[in-house]
N, CA, C and O atoms as CSV, one atom per row, in Angstrom:
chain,resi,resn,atom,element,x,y,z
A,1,UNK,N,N,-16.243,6.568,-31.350
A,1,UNK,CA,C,-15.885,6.954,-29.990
A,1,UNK,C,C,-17.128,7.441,-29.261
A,1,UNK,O,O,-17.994,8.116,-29.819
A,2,UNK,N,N,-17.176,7.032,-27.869
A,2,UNK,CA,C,-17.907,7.523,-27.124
A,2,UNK,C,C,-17.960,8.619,-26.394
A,2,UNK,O,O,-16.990,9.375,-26.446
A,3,UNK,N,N,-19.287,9.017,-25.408
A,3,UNK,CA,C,-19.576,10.379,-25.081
A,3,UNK,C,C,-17.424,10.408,-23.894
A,3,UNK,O,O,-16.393,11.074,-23.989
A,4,UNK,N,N,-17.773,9.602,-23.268
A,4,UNK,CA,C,-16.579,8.868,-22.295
A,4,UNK,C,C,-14.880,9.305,-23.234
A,4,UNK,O,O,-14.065,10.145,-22.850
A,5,UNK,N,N,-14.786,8.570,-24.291
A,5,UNK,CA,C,-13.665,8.865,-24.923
A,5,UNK,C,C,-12.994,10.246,-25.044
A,5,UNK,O,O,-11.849,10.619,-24.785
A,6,UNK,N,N,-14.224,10.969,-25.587
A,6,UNK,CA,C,-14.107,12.133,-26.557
A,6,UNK,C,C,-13.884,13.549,-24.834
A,6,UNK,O,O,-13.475,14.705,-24.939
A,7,UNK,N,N,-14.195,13.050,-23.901
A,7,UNK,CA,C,-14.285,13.786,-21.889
A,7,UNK,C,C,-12.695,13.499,-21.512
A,7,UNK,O,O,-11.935,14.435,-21.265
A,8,UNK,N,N,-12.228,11.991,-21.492
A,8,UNK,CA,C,-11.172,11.683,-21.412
A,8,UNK,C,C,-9.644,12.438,-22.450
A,8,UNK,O,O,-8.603,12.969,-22.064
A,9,UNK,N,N,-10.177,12.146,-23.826
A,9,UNK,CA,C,-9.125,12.756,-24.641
A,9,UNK,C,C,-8.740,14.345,-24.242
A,9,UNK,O,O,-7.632,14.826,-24.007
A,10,UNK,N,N,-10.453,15.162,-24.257
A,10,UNK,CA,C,-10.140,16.777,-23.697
A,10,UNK,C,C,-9.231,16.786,-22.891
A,10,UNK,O,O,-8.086,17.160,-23.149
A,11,UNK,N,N,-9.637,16.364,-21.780
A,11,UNK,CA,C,-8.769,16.279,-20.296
A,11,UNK,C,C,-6.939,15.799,-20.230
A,11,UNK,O,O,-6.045,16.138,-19.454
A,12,UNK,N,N,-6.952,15.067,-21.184
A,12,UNK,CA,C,-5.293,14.902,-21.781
A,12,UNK,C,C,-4.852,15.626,-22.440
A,12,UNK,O,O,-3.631,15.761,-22.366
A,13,UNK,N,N,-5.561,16.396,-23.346
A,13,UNK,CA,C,-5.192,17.371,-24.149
A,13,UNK,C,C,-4.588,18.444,-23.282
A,13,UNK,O,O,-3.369,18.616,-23.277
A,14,UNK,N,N,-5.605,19.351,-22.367
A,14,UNK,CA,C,-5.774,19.872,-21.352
A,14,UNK,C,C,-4.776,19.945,-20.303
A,14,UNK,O,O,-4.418,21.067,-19.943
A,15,UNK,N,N,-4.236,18.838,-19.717
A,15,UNK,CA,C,-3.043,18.860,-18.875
A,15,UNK,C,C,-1.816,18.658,-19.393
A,15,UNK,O,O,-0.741,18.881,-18.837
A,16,UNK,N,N,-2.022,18.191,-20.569
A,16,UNK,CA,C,-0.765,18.000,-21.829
A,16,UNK,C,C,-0.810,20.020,-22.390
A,16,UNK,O,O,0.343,20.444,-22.482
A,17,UNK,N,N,-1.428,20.641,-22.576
A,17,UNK,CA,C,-1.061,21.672,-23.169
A,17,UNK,C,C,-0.589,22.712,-21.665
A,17,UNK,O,O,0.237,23.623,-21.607
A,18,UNK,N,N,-1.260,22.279,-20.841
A,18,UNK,CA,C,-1.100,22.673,-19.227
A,18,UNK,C,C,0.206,22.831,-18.633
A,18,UNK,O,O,0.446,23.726,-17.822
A,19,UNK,N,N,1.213,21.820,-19.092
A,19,UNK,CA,C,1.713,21.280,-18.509
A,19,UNK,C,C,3.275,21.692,-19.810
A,19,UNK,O,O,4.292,22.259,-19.410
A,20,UNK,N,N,3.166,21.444,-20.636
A,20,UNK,CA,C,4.126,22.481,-21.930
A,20,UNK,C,C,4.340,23.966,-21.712
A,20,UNK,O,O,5.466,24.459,-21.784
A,21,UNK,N,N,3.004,24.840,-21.385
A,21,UNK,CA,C,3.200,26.433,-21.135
A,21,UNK,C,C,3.465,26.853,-20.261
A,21,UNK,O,O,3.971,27.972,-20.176
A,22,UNK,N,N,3.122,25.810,-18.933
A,22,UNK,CA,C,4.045,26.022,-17.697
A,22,UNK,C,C,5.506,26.157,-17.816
A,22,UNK,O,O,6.253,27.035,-17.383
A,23,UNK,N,N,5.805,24.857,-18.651
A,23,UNK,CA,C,7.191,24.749,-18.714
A,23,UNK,C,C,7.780,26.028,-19.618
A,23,UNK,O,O,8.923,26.483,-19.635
A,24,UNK,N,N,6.837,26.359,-20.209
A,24,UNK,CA,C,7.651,27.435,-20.921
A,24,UNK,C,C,7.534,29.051,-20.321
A,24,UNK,O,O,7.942,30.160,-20.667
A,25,UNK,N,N,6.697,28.457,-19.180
A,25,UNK,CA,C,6.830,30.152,-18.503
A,25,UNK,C,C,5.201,30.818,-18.364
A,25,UNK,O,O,4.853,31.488,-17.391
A,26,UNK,N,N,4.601,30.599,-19.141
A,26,UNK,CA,C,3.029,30.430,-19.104
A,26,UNK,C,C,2.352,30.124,-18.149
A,26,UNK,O,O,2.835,29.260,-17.416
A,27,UNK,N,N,1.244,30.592,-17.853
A,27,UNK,CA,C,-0.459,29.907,-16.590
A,27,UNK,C,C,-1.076,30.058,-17.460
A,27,UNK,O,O,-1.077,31.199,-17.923
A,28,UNK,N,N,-1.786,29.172,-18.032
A,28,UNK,CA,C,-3.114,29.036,-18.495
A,28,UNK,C,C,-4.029,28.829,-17.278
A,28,UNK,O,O,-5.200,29.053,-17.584
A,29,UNK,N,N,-3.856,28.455,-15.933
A,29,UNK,CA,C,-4.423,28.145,-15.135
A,29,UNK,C,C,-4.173,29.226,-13.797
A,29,UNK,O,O,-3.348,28.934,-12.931
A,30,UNK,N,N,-4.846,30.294,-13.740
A,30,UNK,CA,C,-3.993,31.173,-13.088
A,30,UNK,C,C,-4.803,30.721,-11.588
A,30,UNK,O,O,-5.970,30.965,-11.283
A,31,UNK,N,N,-3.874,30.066,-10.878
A,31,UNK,CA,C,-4.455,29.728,-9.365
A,31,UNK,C,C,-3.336,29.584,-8.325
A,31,UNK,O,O,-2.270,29.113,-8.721
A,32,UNK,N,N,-3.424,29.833,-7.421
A,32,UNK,CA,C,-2.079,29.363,-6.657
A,32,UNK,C,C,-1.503,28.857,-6.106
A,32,UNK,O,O,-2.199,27.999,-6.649
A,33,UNK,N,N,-0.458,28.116,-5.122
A,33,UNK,CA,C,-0.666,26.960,-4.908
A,33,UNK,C,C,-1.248,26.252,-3.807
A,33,UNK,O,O,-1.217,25.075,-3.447
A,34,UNK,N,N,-1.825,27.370,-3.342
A,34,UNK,CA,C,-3.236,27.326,-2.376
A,34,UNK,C,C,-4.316,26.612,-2.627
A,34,UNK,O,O,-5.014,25.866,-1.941
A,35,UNK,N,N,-4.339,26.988,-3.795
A,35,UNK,CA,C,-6.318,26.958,-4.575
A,35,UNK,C,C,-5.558,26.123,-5.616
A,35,UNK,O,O,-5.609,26.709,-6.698
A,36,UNK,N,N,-4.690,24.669,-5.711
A,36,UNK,CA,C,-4.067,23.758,-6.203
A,36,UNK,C,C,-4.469,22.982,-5.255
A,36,UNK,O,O,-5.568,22.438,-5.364
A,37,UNK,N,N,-3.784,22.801,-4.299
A,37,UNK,CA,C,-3.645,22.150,-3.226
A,37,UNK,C,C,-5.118,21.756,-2.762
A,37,UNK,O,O,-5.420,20.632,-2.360
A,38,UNK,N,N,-5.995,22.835,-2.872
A,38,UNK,CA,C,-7.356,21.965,-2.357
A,38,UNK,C,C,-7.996,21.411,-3.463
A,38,UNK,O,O,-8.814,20.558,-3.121
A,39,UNK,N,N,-7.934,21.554,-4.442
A,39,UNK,CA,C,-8.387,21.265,-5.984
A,39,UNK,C,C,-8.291,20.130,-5.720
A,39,UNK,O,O,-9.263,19.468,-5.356
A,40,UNK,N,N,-6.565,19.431,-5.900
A,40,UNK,CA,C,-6.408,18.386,-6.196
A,40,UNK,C,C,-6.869,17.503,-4.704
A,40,UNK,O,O,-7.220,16.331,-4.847
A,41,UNK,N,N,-6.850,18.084,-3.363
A,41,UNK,CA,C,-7.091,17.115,-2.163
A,41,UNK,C,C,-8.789,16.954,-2.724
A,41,UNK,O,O,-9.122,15.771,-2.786
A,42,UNK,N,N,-9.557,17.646,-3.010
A,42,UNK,CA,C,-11.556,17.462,-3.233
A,42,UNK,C,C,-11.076,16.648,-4.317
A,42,UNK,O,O,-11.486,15.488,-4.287
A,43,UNK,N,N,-10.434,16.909,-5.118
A,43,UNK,CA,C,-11.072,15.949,-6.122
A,43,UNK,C,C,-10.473,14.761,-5.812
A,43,UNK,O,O,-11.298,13.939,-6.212
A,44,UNK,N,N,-9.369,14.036,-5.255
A,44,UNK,CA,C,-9.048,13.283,-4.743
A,44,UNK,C,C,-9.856,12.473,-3.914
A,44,UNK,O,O,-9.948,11.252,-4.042
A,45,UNK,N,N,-10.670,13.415,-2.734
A,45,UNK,CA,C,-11.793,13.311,-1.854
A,45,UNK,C,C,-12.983,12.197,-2.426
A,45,UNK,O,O,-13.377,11.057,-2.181
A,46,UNK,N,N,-13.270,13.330,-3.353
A,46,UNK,CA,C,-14.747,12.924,-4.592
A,46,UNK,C,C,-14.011,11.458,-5.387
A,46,UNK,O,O,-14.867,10.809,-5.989
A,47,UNK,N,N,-12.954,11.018,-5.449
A,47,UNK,CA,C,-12.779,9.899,-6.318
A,47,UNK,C,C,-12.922,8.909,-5.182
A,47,UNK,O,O,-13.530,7.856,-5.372
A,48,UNK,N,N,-12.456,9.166,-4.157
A,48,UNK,CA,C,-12.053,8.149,-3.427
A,48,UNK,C,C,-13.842,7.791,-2.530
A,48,UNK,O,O,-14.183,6.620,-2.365
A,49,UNK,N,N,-14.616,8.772,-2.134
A,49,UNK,CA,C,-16.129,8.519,-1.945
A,49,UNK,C,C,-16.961,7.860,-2.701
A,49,UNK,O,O,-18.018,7.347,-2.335
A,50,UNK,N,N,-16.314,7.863,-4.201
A,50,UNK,CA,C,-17.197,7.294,-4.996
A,50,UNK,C,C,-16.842,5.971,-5.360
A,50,UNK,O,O,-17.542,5.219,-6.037
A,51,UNK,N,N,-15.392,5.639,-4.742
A,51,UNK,CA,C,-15.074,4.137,-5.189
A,51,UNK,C,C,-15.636,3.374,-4.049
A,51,UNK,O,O,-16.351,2.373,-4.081
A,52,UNK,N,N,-15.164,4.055,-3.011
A,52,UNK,CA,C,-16.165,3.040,-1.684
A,52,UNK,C,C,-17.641,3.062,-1.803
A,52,UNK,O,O,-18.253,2.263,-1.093
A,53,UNK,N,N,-18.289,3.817,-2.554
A,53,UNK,CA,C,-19.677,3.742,-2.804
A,53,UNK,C,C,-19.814,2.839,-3.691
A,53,UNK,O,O,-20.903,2.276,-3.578
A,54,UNK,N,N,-18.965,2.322,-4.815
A,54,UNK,CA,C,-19.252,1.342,-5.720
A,54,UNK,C,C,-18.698,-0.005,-5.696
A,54,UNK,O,O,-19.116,-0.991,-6.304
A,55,UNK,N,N,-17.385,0.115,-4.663
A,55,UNK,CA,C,-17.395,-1.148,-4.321
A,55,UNK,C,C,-17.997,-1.588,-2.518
A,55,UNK,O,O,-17.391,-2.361,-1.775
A,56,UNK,N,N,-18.788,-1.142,-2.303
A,56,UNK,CA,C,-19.815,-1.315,-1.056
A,56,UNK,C,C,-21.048,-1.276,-0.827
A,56,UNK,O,O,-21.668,-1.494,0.214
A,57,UNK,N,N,-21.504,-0.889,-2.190
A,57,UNK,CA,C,-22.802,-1.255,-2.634
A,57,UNK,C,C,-23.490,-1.692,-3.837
A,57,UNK,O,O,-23.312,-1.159,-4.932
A,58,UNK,N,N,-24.147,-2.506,-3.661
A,58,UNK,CA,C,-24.369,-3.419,-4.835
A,58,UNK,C,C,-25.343,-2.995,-5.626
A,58,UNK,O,O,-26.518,-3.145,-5.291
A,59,UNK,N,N,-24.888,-2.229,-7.137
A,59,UNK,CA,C,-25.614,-1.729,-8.406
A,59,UNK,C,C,-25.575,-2.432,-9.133
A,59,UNK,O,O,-26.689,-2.123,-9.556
A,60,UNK,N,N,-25.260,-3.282,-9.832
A,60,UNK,CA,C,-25.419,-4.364,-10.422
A,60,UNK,C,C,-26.713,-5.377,-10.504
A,60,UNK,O,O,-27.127,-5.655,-9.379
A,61,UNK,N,N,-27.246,-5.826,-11.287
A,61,UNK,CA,C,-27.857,-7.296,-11.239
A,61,UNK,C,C,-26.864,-8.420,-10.224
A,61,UNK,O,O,-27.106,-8.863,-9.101
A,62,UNK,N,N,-25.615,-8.662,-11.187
A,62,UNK,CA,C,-25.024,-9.626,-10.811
A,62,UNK,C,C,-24.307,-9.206,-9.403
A,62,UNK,O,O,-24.343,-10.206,-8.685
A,63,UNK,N,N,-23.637,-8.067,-8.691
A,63,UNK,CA,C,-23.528,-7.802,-7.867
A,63,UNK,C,C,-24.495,-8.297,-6.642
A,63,UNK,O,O,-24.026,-9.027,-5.769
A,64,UNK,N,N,-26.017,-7.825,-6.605
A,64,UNK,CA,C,-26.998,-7.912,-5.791
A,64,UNK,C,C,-27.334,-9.603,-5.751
A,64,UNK,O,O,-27.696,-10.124,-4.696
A,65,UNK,N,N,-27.171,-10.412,-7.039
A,65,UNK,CA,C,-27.532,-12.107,-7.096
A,65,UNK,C,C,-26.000,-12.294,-5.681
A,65,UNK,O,O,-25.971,-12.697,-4.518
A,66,UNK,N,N,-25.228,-11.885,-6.402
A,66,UNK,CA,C,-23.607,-12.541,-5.551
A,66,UNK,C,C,-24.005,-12.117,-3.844
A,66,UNK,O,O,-23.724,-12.922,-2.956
A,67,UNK,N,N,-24.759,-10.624,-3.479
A,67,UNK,CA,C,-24.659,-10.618,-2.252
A,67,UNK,C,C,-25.852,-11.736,-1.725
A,67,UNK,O,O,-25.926,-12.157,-0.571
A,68,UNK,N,N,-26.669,-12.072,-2.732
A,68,UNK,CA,C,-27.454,-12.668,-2.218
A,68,UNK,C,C,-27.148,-13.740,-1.704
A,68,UNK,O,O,-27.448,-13.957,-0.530
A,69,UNK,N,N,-26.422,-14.740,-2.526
A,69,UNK,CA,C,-25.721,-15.665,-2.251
A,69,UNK,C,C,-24.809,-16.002,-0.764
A,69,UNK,O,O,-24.803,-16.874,0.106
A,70,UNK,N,N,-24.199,-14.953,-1.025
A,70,UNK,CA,C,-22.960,-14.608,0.223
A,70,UNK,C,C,-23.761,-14.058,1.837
A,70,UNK,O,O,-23.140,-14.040,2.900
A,71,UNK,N,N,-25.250,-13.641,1.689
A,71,UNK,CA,C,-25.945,-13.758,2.884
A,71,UNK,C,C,-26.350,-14.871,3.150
A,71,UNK,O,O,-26.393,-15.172,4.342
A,72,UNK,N,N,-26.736,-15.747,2.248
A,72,UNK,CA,C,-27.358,-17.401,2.083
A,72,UNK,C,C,-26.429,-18.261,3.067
A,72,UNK,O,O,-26.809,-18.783,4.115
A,73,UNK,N,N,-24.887,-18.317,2.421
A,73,UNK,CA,C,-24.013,-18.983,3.231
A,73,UNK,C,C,-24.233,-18.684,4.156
A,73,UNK,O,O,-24.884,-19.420,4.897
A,74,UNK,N,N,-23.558,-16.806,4.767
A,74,UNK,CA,C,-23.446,-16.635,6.049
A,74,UNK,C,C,-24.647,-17.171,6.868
A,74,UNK,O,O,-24.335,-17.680,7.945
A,75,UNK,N,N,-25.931,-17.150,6.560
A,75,UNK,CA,C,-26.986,-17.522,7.418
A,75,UNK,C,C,-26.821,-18.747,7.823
A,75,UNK,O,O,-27.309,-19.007,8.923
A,76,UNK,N,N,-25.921,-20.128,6.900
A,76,UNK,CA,C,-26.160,-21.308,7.249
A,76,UNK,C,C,-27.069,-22.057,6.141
A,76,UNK,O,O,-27.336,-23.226,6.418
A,77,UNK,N,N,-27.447,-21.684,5.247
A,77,UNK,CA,C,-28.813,-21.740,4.389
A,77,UNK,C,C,-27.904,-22.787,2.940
A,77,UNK,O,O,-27.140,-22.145,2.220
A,78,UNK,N,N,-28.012,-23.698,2.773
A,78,UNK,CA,C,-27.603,-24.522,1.934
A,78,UNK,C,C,-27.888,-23.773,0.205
A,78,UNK,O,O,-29.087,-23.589,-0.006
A,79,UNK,N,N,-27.128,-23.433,-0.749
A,79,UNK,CA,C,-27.390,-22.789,-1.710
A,79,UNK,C,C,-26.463,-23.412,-2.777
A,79,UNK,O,O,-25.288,-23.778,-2.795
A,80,UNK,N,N,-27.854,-23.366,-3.980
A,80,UNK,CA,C,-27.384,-24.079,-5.492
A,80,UNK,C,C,-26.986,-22.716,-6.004
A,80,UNK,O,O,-27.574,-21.647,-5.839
A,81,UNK,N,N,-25.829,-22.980,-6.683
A,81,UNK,CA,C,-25.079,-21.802,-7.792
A,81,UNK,C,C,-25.343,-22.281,-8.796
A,81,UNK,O,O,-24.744,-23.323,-9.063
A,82,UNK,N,N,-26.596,-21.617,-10.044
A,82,UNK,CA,C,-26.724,-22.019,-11.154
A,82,UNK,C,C,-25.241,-21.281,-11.804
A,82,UNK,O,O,-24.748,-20.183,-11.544
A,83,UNK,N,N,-24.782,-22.354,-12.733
A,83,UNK,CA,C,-24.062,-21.460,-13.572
A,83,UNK,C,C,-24.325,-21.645,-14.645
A,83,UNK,O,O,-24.516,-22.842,-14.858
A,84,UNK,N,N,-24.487,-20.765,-15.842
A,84,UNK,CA,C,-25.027,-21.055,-17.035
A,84,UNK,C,C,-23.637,-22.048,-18.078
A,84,UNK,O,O,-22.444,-22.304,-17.910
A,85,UNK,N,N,-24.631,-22.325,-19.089
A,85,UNK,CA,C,-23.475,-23.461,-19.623
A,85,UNK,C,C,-23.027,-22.111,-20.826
A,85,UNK,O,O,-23.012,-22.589,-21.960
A,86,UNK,N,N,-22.797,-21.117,-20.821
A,86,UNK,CA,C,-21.660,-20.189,-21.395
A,86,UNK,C,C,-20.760,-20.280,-20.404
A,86,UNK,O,O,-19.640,-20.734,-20.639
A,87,UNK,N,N,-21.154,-19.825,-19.056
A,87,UNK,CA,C,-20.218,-19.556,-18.154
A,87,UNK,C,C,-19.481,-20.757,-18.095
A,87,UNK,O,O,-18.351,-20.751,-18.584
A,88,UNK,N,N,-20.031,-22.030,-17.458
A,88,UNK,CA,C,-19.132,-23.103,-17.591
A,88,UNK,C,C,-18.236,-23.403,-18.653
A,88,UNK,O,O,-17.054,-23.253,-18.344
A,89,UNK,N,N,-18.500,-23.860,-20.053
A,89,UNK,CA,C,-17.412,-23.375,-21.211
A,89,UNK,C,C,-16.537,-22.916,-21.317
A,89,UNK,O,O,-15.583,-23.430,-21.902
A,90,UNK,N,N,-16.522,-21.377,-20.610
A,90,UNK,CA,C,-15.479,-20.128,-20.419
A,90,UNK,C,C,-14.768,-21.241,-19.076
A,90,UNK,O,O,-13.701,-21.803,-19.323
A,91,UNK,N,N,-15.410,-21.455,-17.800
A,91,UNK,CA,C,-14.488,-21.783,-16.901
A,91,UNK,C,C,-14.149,-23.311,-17.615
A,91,UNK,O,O,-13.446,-23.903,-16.796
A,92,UNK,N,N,-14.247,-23.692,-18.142
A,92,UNK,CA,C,-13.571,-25.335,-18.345
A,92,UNK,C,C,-12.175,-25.028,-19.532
A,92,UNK,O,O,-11.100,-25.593,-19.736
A,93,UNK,N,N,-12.749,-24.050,-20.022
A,93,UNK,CA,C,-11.432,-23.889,-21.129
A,93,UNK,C,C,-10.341,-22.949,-20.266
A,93,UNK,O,O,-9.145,-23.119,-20.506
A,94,UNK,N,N,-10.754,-21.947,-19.250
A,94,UNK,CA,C,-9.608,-21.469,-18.607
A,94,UNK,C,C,-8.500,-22.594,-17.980
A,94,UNK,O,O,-7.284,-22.540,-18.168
A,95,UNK,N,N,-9.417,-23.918,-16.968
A,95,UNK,CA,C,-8.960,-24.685,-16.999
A,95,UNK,C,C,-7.662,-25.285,-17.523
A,95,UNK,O,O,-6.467,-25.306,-17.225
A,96,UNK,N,N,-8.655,-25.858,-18.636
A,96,UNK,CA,C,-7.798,-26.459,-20.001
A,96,UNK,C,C,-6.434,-25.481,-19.942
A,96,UNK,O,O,-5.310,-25.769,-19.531
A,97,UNK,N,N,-6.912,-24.282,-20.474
A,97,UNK,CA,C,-5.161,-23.520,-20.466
A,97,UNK,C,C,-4.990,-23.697,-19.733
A,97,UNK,O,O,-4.792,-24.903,-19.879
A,98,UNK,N,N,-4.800,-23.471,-18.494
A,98,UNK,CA,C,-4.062,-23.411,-17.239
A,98,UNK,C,C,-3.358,-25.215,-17.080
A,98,UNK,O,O,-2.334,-25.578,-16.500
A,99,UNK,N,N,-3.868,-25.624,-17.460
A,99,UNK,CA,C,-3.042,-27.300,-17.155
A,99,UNK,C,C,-2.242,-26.903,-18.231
A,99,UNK,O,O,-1.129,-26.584,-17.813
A,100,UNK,N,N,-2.318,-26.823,-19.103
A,100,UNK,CA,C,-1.679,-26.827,-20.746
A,100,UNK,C,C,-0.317,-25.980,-20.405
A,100,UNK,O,O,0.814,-26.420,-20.611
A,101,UNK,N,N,-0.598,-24.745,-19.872
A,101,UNK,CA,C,0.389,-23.778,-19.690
A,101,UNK,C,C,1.349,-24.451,-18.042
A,101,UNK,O,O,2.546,-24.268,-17.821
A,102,UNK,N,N,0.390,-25.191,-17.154
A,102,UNK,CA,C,1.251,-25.966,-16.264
A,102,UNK,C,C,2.449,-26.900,-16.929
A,102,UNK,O,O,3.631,-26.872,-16.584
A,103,UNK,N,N,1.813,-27.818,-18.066
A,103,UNK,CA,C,2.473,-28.941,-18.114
A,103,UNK,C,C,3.854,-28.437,-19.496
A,103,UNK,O,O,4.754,-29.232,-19.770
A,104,UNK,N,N,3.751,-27.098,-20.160
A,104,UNK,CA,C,4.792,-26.924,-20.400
A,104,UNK,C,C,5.747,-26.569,-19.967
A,104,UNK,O,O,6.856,-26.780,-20.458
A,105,UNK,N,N,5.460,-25.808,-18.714
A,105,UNK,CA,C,6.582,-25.468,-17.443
A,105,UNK,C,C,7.007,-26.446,-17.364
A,105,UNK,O,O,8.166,-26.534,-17.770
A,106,UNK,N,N,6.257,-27.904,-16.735
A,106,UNK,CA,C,7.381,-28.712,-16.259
A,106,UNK,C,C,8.120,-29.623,-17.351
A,106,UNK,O,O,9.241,-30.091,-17.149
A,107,UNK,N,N,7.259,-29.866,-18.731
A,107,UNK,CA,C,8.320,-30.262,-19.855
A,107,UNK,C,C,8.737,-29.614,-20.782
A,107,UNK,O,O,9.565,-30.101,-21.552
């Protein structure tokens, strides 16, 4: 398991034991539902800033090749898409299933 796994599991643990001592009458979390309420709106805030930051800007290798591409068109600019022959493979056999899985639908 990773650094990621072992952050995630705490945090379930955490609102899982959170969430039992409440029910039984318990705060482990002594806040109110004031200082709840903005907790969960920031961190809500902070998730949602950081997804438009990652899907609106290009960190990636392959991200930054794709915008490159996609300015190429828009300019008018005639553009070759290498695709590597792994990639092709992968798309010719999706293919393949996909007819395969068509033609048992219709027989």
């Amino acid at each position: 398991m990773n650094a990621k796994n072992y952050i995630t599991l705490a945090l379930l643990a955490l609102s899982t034991a959170n969430g039992i001592l409440t029910a039984l009458g318990y705060s482990i979390l002594p806040i109110t539902d004031e200082q709840l309420t903005v907790v969960v709106t920031s961190i809500i805030q902070v998730i949602s800033i950081a997804a438009a930051i990652w899907q609106n800007f290009n960190f990636s290798v392959a991200a930054k090749q794709g915008q490159a591409v996609t300015d190429a068109i828009k300019a008018g600019k005639d553009v070759d898409v290498m695709i590597t022959s792994a990639k092709a493979s992968a798309m010719a056999s999706e293919n393949e299933e996909a007819a395969s899985a068509a033609a048992r639908k219709r027989g």
